[in-house]
Backbone as JSON, one array per atom type, in Angstrom:
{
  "sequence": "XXXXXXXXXXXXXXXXXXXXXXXXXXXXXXXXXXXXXXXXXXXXXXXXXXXXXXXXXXXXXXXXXXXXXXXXXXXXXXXXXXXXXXXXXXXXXXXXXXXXXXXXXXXXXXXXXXXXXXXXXXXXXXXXXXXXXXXXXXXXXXXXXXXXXXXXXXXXX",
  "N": [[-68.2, 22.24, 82.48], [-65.9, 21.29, 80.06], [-61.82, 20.54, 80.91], [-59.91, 23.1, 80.85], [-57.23, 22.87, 79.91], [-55.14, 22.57, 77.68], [-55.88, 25.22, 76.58], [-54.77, 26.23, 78.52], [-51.84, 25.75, 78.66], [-51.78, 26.77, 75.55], [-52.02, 29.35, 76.52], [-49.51, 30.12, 78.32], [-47.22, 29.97, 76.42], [-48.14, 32.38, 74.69], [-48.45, 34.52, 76.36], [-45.82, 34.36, 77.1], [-44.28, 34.77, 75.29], [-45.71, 37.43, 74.74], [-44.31, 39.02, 77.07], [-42.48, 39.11, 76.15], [-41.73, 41.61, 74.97], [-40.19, 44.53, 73.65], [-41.12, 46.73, 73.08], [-42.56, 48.6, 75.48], [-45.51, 50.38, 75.49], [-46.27, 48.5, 73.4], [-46.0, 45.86, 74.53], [-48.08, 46.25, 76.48], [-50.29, 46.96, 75.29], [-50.76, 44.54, 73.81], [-50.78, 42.71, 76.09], [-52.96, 43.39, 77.53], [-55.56, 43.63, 75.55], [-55.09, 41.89, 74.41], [-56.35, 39.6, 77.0], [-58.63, 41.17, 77.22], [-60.63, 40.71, 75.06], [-60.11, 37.53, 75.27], [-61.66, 37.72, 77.35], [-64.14, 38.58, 76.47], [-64.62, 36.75, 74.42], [-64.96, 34.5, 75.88], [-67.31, 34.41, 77.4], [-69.41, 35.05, 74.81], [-69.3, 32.66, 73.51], [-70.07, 30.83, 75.66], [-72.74, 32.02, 75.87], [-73.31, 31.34, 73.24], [-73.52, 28.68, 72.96], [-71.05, 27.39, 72.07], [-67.81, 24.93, 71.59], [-66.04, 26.49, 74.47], [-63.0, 26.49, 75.11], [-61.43, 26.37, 72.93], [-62.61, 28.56, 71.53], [-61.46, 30.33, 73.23], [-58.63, 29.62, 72.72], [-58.8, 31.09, 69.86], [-59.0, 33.42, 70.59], [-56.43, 34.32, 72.0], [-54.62, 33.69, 69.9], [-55.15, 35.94, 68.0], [-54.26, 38.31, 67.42], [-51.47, 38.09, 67.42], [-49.34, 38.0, 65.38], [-49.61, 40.57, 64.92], [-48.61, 41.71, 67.1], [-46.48, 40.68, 68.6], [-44.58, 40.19, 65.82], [-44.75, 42.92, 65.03], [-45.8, 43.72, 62.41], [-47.88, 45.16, 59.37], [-50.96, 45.68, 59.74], [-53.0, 45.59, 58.19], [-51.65, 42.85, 57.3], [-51.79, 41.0, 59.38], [-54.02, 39.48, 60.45], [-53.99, 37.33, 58.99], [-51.12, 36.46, 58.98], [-50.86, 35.9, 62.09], [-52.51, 33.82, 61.82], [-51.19, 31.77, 60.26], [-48.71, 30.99, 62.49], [-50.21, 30.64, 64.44], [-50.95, 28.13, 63.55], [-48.91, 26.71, 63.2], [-47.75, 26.34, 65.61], [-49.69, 25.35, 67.13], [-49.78, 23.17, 65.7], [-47.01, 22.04, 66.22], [-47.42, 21.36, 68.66], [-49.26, 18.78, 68.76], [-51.8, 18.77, 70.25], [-53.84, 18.75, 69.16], [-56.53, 17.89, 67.09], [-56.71, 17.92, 64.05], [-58.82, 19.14, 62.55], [-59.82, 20.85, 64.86], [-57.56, 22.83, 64.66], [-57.8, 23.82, 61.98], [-60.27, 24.81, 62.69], [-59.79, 27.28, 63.99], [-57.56, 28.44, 63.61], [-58.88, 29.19, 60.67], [-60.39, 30.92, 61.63], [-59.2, 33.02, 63.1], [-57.86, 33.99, 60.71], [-59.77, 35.38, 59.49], [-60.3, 37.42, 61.26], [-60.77, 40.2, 60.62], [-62.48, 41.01, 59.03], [-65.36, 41.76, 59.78], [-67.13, 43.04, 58.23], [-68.19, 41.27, 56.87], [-70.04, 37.92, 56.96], [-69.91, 35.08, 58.95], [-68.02, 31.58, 59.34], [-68.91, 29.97, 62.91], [-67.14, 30.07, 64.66], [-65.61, 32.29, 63.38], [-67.14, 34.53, 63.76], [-67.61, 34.87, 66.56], [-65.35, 35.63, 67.68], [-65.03, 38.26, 65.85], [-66.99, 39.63, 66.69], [-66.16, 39.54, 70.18], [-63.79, 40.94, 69.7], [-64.34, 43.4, 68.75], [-65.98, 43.77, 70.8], [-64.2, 43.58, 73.18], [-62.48, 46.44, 72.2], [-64.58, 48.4, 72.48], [-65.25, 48.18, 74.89], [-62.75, 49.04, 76.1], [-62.52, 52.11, 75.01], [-65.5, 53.41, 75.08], [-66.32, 55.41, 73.57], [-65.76, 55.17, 70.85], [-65.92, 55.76, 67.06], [-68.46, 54.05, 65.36], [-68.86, 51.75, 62.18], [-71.59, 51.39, 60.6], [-72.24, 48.46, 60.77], [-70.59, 47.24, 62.49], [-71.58, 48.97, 64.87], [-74.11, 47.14, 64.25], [-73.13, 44.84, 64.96], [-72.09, 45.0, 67.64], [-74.35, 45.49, 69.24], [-75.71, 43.12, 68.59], [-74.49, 41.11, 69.64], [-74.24, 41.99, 72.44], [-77.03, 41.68, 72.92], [-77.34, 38.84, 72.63], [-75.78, 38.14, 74.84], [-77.32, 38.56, 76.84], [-79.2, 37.39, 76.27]],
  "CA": [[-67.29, 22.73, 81.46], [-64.18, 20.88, 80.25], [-60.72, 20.74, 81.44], [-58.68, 23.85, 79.71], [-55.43, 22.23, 80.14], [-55.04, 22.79, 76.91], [-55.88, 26.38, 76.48], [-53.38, 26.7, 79.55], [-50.74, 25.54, 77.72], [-51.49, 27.97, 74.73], [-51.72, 30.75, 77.3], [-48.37, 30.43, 78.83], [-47.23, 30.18, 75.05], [-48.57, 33.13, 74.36], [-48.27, 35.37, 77.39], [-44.37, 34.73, 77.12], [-44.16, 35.52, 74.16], [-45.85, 38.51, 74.88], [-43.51, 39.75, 78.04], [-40.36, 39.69, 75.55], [-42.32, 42.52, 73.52], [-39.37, 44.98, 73.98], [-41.54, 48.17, 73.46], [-43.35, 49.28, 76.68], [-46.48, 50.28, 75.31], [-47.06, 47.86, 72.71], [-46.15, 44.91, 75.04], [-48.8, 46.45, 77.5], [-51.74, 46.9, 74.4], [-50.6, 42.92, 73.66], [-51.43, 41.96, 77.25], [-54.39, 44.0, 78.24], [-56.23, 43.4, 74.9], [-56.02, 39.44, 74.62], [-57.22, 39.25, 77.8], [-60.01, 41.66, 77.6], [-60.78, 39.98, 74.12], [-60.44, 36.15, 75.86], [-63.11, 37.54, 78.25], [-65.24, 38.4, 75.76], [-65.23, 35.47, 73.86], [-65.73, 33.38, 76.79], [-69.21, 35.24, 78.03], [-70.04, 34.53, 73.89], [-68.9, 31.49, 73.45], [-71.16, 30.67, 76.01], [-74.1, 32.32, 75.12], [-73.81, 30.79, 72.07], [-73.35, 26.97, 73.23], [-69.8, 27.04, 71.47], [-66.29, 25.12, 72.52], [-65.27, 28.04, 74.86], [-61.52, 26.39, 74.44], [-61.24, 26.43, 71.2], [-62.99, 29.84, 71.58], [-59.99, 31.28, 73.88], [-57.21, 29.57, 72.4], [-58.38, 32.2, 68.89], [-58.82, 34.63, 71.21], [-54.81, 34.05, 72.25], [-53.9, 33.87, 68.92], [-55.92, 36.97, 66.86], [-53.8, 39.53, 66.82], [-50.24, 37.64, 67.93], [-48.51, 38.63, 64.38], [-49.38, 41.88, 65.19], [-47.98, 42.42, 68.57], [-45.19, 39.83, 68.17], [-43.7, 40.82, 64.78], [-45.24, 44.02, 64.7], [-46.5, 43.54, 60.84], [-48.83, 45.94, 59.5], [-52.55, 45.43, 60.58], [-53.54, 44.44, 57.17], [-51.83, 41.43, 57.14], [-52.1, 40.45, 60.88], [-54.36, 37.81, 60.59], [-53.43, 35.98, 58.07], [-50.06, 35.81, 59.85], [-51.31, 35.33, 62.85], [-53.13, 32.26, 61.68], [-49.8, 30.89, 60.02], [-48.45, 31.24, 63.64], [-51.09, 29.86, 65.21], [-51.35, 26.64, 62.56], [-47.23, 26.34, 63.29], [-47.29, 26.18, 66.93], [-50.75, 24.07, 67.87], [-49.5, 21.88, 65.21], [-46.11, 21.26, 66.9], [-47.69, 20.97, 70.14], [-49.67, 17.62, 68.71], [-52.52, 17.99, 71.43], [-55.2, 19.52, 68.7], [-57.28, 17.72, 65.67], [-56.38, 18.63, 62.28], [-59.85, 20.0, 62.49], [-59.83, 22.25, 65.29], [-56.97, 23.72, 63.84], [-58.54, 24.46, 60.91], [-61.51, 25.92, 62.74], [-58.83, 27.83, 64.92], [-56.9, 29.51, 61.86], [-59.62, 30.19, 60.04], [-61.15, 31.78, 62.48], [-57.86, 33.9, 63.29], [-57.66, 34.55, 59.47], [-61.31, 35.79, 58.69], [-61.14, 37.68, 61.85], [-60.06, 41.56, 60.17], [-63.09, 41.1, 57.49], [-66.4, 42.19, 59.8], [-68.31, 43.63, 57.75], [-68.68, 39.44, 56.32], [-70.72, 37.44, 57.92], [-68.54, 33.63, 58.34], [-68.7, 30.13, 60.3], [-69.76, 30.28, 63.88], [-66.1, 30.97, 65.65], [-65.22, 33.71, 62.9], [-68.42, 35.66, 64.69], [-67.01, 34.57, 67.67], [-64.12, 36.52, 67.6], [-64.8, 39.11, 65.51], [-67.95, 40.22, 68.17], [-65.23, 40.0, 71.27], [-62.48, 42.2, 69.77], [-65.53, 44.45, 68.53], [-66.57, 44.35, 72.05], [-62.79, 44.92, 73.59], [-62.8, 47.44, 71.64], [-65.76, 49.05, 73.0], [-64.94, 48.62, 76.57], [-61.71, 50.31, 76.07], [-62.96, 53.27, 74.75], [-66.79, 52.96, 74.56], [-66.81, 56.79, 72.57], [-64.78, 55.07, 69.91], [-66.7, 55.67, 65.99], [-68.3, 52.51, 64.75], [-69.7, 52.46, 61.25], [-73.49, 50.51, 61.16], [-72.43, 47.38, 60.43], [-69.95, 47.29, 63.48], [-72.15, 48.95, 65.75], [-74.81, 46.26, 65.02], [-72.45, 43.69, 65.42], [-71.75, 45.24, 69.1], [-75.83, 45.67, 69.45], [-76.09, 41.79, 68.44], [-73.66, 40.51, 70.36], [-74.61, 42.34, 73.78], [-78.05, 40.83, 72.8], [-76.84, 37.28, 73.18], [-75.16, 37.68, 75.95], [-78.5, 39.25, 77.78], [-80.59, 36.54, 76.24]],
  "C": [[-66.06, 21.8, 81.41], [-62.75, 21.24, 80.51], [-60.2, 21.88, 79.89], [-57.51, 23.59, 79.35], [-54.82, 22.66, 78.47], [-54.9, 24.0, 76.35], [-54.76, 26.95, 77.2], [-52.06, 27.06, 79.25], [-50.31, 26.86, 76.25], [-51.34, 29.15, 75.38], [-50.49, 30.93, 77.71], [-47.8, 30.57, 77.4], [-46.71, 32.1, 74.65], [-47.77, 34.48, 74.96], [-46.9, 35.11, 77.6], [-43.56, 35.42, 76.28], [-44.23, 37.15, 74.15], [-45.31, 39.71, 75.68], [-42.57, 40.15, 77.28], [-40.99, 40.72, 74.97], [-40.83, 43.35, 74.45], [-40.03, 46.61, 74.28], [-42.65, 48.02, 74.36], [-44.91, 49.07, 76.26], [-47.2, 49.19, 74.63], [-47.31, 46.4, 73.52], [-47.73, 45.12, 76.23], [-50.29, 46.04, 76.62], [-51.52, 45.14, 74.59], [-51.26, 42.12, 75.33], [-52.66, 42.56, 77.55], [-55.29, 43.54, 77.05], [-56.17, 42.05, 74.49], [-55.96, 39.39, 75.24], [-58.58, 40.1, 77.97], [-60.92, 40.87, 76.06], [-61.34, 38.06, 74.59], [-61.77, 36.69, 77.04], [-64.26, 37.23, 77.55], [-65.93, 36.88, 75.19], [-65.61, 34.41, 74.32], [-66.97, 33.54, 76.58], [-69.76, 34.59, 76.07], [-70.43, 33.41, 74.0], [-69.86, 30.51, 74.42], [-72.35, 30.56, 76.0], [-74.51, 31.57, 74.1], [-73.92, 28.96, 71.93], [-72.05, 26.64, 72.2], [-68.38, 26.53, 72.1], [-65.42, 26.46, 73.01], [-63.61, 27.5, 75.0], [-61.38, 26.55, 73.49], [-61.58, 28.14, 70.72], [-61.8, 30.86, 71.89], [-58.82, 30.99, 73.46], [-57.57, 31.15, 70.84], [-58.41, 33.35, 69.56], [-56.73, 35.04, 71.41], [-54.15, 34.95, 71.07], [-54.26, 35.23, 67.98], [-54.97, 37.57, 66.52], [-52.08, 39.13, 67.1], [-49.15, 38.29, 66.72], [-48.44, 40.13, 64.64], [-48.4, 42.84, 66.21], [-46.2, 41.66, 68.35], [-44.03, 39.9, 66.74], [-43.79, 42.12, 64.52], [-45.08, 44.61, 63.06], [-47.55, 44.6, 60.37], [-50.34, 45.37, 59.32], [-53.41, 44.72, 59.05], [-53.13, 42.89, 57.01], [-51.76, 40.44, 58.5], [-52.54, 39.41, 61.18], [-54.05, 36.95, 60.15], [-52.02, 35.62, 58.77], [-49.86, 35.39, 61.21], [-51.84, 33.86, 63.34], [-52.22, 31.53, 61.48], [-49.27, 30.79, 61.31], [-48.94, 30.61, 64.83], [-51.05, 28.45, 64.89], [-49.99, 25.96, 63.28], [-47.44, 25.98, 64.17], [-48.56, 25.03, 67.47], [-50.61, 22.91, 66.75], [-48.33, 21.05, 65.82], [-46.29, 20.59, 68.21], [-48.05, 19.38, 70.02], [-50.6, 17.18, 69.54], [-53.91, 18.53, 70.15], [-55.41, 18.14, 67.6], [-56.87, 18.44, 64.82], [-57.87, 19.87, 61.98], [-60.26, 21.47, 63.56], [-58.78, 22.92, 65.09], [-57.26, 24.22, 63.28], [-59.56, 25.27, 61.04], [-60.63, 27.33, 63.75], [-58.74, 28.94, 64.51], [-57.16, 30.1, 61.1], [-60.37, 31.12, 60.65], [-60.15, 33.23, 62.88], [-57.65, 34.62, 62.33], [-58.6, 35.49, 59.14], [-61.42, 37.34, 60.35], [-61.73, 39.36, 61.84], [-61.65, 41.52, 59.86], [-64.6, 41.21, 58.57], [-67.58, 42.81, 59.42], [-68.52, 42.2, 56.6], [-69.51, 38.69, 57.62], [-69.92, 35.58, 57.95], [-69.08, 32.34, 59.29], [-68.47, 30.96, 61.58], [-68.44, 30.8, 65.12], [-65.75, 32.45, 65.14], [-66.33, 34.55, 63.99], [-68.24, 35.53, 66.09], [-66.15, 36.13, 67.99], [-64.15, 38.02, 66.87], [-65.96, 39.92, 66.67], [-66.88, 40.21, 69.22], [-64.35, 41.11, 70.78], [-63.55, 43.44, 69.49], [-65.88, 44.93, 70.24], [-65.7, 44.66, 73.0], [-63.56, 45.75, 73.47], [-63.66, 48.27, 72.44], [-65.57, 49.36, 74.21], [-63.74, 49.04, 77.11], [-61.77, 51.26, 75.66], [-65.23, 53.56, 73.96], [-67.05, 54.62, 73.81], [-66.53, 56.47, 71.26], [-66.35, 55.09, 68.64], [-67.34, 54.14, 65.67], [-69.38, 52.92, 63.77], [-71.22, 51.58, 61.38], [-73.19, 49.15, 61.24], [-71.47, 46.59, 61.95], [-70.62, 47.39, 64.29], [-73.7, 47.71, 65.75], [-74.35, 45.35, 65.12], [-72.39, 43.75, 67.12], [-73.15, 45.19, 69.29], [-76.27, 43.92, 69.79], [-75.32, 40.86, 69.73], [-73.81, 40.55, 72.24], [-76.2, 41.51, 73.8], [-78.51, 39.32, 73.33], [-76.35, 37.21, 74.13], [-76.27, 37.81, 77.21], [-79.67, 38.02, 77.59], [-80.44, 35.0, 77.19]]
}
């Protein structure tokens, strides 16, 4: 596997970001769920023979507008992605292109019941599968639960 050094970098980033949260709980959801999220998408990301950096830095970033401005959930990703684009562009260690597969991946990642390029499914299968392993009673409508069905699939195959 290659050096994360890179991912590292977005993690501290991130995870500082995420200490200043001022409210209690939400700073706690913000840390416990992008890292149970970055698990996931590792174990995919894997499975699927995909850059698992590139994988965990959208993991990082998914829901960052959310927790960090606390925005409402509809527009999350999309500002998320702006957020994401801003900061691994100032950094200057990424491709113009994995940015772009980054962001969009960050952007697209609300819209599951679409089917998209190969990180969107990335990401939207991990937070699906969070999800799940923080409350595995939680409702899911068909198209969700066979996303979680598919996804455990790949990781077994």
């Amino acid at each position: 596997m290659k050096s994360l050094q890179r991912y590292e970098q977005v993690k501290d980033y991130v995870y500082t970001k995420y200490t200043k949260i001022y409210n209690e709980p939400l700073r706690q959801e913000a840390l416990t769920h992008t890292a149970q999220v970055d698990t996931c998408i590792t174990i995919l990301a894997m499975a699927r023979n995909q850059n698992v950096e590139i994988a965990k830095i959208i993991a990082l970033f998914h829901d960052f507008a959310q927790f960090t401005q606390n925005c409402s959930h509809d527009e999350h990703a999309r500002l998320s992605s702006i957020l994401a684009n801003r900061y691994l562009t100032e950094t200057d260690l990424f491709k113009t292109k994995e940015i772009d597969d980054i962001c969009y991946a960050i952007a697209q990642h609300s819209h599951k019941e679409q089917y998209d390029s190969p990180y969107c499914e990335l990401i939207k299968d991990a937070d699906i599968l969070a999800r799940f392993f923080t409350d595995p009673t939680m409702e899911l409508d068909h198209k969700r639960k066979q996303r979680l069905l598919d996804a455990c699939d790949d990781i077994h195959s």
